[in-house]
N, C-alpha and C positions, 0 to 999 in steps of 0.2 A: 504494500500500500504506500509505502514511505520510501525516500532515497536510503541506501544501507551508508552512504557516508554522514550525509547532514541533509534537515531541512529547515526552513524559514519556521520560526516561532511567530507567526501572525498575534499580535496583541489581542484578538479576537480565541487565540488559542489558549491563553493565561486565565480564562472566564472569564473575559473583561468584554465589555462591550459599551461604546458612549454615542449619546444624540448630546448637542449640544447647540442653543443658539446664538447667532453669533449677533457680536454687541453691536453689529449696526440693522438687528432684522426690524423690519416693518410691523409687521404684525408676530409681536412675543406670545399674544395668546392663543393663535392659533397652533403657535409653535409646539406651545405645553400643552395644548388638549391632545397633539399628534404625539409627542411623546408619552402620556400619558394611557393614552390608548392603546397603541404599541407595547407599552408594558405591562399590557394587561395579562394576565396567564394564561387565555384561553386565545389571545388574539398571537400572541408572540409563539405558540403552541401551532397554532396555526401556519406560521410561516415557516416553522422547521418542518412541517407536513410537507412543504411546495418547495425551501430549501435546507437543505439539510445541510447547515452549517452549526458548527457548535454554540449553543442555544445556553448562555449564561444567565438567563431567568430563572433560577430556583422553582419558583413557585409552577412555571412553565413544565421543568423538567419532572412534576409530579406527574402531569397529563400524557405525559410521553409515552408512547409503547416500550419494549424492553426492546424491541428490534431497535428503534430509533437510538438508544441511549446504549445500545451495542455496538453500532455505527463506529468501528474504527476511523474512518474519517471526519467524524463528527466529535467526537470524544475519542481520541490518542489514547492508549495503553502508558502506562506511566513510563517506562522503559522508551518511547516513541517521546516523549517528554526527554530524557535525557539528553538523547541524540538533537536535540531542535537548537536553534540559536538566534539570537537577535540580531537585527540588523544593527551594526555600528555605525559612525558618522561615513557616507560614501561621499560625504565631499560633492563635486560637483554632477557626480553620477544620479545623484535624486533627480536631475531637469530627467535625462534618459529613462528613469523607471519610469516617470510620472507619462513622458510622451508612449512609452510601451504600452502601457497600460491603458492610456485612452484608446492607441489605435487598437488594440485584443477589443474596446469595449464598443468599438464603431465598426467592427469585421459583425 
């Protein structure tokens, strides 16, 4: 499932997961009624139904099937945890991820 050397520790993979608005939004409260909702257990439950990525709602991960919460690529084996690694500073190579990234997300 995983590279046998190393793979990317996605901050997403820590059980970390952030919405956040930023200080120049227009409408803040629209902002928190989406976040809010989103964080609901049965709505956030919802979207690891349709993407199965690791799903750091607690309250979420009660509604989950045991397949779901088996999901080695959704939930790592702790040993898949050792091997991971964070990105360090890459300097000027962020501009380069950043444009990779959009063009994978415009293909």
């Amino acid at each position: 499932m995983f590279p046998s050397d190393c793979t990317h520790l996605f901050i997403d993979s820590l059980f970390i997961d952030s919405l956040a608005i930023p200080k120049t939004a227009k409408n803040v409260e629209n902002a928190e009624a989406f976040m809010n909702f989103i964080l609901r257990p049965e709505i956030s439950k919802q979207i690891s139904d349709e993407f199965p990525y690791l799903n750091p709602n607690l309250a979420a991960r009660e509604l989950m099937s045991k397949k779901q919460l088996e999901n080695p690529a959704s939930f790592p084996a702790e040993e898949e945890f050792k091997k991971m690694s964070l990105f360090k500073d890459i300097g000027t190579k962020g501009s380069d991820v950043e444009e990779l990234i959009t063009t994978l997300k415009a293909q």
